[in-house]
C-alpha positions as CSV (number, residue, x, y, z in Angstrom):
1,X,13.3,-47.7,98.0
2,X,15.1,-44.8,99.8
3,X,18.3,-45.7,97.6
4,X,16.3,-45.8,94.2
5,X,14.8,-42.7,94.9
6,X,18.5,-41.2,95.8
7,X,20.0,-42.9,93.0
8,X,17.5,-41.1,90.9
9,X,18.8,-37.5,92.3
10,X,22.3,-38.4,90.6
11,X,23.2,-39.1,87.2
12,X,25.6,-41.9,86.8
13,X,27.7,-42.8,83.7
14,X,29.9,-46.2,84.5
15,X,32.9,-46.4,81.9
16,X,35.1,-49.2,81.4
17,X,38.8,-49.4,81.6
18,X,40.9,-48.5,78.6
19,X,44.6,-48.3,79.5
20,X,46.4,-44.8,79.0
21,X,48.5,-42.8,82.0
22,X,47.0,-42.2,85.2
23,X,46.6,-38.8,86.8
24,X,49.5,-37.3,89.1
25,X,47.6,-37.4,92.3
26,X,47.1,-41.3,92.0
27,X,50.6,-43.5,92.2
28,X,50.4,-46.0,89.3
29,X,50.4,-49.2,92.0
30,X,47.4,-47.6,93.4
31,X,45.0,-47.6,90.1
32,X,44.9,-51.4,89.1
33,X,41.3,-50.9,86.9
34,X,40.1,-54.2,86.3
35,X,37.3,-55.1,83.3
36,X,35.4,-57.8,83.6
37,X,32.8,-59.4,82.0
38,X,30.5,-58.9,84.5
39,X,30.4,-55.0,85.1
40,X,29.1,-55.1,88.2
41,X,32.5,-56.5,89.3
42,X,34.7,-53.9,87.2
43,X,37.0,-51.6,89.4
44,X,37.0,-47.8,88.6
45,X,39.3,-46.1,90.7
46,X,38.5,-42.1,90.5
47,X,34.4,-41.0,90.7
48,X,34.6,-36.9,88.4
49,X,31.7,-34.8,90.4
50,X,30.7,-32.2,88.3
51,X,27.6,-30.0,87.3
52,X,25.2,-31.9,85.4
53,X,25.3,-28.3,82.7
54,X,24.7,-29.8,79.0
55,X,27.2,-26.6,77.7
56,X,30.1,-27.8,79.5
57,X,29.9,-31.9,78.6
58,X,32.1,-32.2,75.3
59,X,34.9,-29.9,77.3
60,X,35.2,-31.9,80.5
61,X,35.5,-35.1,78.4
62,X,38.5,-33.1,76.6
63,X,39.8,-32.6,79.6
64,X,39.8,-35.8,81.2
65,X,41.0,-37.8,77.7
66,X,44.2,-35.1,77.8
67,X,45.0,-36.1,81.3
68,X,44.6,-39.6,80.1
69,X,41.9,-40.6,82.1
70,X,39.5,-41.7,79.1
71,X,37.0,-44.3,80.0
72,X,39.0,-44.7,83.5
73,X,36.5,-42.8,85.7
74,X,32.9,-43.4,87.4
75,X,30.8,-39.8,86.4
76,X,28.1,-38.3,89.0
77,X,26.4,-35.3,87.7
78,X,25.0,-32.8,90.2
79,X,22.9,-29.6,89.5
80,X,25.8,-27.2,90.7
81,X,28.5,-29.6,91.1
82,X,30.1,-28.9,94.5
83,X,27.1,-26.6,95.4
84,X,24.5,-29.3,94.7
85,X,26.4,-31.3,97.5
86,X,26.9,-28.0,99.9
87,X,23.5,-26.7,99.6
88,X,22.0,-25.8,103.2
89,X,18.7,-25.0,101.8
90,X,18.5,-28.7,100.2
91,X,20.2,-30.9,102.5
92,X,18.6,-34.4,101.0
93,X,21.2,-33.4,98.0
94,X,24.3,-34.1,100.3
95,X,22.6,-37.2,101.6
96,X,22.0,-38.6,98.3
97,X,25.6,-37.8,97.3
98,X,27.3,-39.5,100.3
99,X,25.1,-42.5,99.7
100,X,26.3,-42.9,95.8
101,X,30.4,-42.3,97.4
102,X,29.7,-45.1,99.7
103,X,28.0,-47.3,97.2
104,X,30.2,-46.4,94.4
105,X,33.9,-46.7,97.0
106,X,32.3,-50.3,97.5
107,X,31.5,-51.0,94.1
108,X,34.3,-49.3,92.2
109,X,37.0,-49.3,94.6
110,X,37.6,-45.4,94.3
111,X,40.5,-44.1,95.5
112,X,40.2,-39.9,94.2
113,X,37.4,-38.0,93.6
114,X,37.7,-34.9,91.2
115,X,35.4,-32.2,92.1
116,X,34.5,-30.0,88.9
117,X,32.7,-26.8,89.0
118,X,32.0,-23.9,86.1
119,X,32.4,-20.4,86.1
120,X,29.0,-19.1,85.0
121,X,26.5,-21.6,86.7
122,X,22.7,-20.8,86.1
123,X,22.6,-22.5,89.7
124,X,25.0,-20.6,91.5
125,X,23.7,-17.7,90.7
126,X,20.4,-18.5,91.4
127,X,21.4,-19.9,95.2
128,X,23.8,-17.0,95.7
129,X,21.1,-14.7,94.6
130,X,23.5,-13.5,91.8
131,X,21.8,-13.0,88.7
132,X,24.4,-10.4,87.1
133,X,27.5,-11.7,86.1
134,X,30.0,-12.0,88.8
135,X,33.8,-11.1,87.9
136,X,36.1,-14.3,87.6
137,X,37.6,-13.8,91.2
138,X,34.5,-14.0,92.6
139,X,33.5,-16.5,91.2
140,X,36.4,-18.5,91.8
141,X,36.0,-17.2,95.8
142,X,32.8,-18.5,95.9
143,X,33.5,-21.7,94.0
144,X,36.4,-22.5,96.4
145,X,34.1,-22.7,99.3
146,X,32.1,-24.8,98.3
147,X,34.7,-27.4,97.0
148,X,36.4,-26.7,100.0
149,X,33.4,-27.8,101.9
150,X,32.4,-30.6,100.1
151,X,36.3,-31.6,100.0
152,X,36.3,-31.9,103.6
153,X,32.8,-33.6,103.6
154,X,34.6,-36.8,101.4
155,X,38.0,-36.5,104.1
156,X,35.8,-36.8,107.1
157,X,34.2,-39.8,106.2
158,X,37.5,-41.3,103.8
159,X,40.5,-39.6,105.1
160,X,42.7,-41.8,102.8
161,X,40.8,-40.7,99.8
162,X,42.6,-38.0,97.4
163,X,40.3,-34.8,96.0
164,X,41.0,-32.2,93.7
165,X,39.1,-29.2,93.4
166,X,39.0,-27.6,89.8
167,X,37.1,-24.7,88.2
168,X,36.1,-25.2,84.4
169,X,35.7,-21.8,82.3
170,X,33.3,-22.0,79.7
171,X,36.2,-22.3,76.5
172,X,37.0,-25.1,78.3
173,X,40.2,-24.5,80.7
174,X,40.3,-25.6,84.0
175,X,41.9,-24.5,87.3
176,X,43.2,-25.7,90.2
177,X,41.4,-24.6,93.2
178,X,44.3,-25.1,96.0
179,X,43.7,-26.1,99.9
């Protein structure tokens, strides 16, 4: 019961395996995606975190067909993306996420994990108690911890697993947040 109740914190998206290129972070011999008829057997090597914002949805699927990652990816959708997971005020949000990572590593077989974040999120601002606009570099400052954070969360408990941290602006680019 405790995992329905988690699973219902997270929205999940499973996609199937279509065959472009892979990402640079992931060597080719490490992302064998296998279909199967059964898709509880199907292995999905990369899990995209990201804020569950409805404005942002069409852009982040750009973004992932362009890197050629099209139906190659498991989806969770958090309210805040990496802030949802980092948030000390609501720590059962963490909990549920590390409960889908496990269950989704065993299912999937994931190997990365993309964070995604947004400039402009109505749930950032509300939890940072922001609700003028903050300049980009803030935001960006504030974003990075939080990735950061939630980046070493994943390493402690999968030090093999590769993360990237990225910021999405609302046209639609995205950034690299580095280490």
């Amino acid at each position: 019961m405790l995992r329905f109740c988690l699973f219902l914190l997270l929205t999940i998206n499973a996609q199937a395996f279509a065959g472009n290129e892979i990402p640079e972070l992931i060597p080719a011999e490490d992302i064998k995606v296998t279909g199967s008829a059964n898709p509880y057997e199907a292995k999905v090597p990369i899990l995209l975190i990201k804020c569950s914002d409805y404005r942002l949805n069409d852009e982040t699927d750009d973004f992932m067909q362009k890197r050629g990652l099209k139906d190659k990816y498991e989806e969770v959708s958090m309210q805040g993306g990496s802030l949802g997971i980092d948030h000390v005020l609501r720590p059962e949000l963490k909990d549920a996420f590390l409960v889908q990572l496990e269950d989704l590593k065993n299912l999937r077989d994931i190997k990365m994990v993309i964070l995604m974040d947004h400039v402009n999120c109505d749930i950032f601002k509300d939890i940072h108690g922001s609700k003028h606009t903050l300049s980009y570099e803030a935001e960006v400052e504030l974003h990075s911890h939080h990735l950061k954070n939630v980046k070493a969360m994943i390493l402690e408990k999968y030090p093999d697993m590769k993360v990237e941290m990225l910021l999405m602006s609302l046209d639609g680019s995205v950034d690299t947040i580095k280490d």
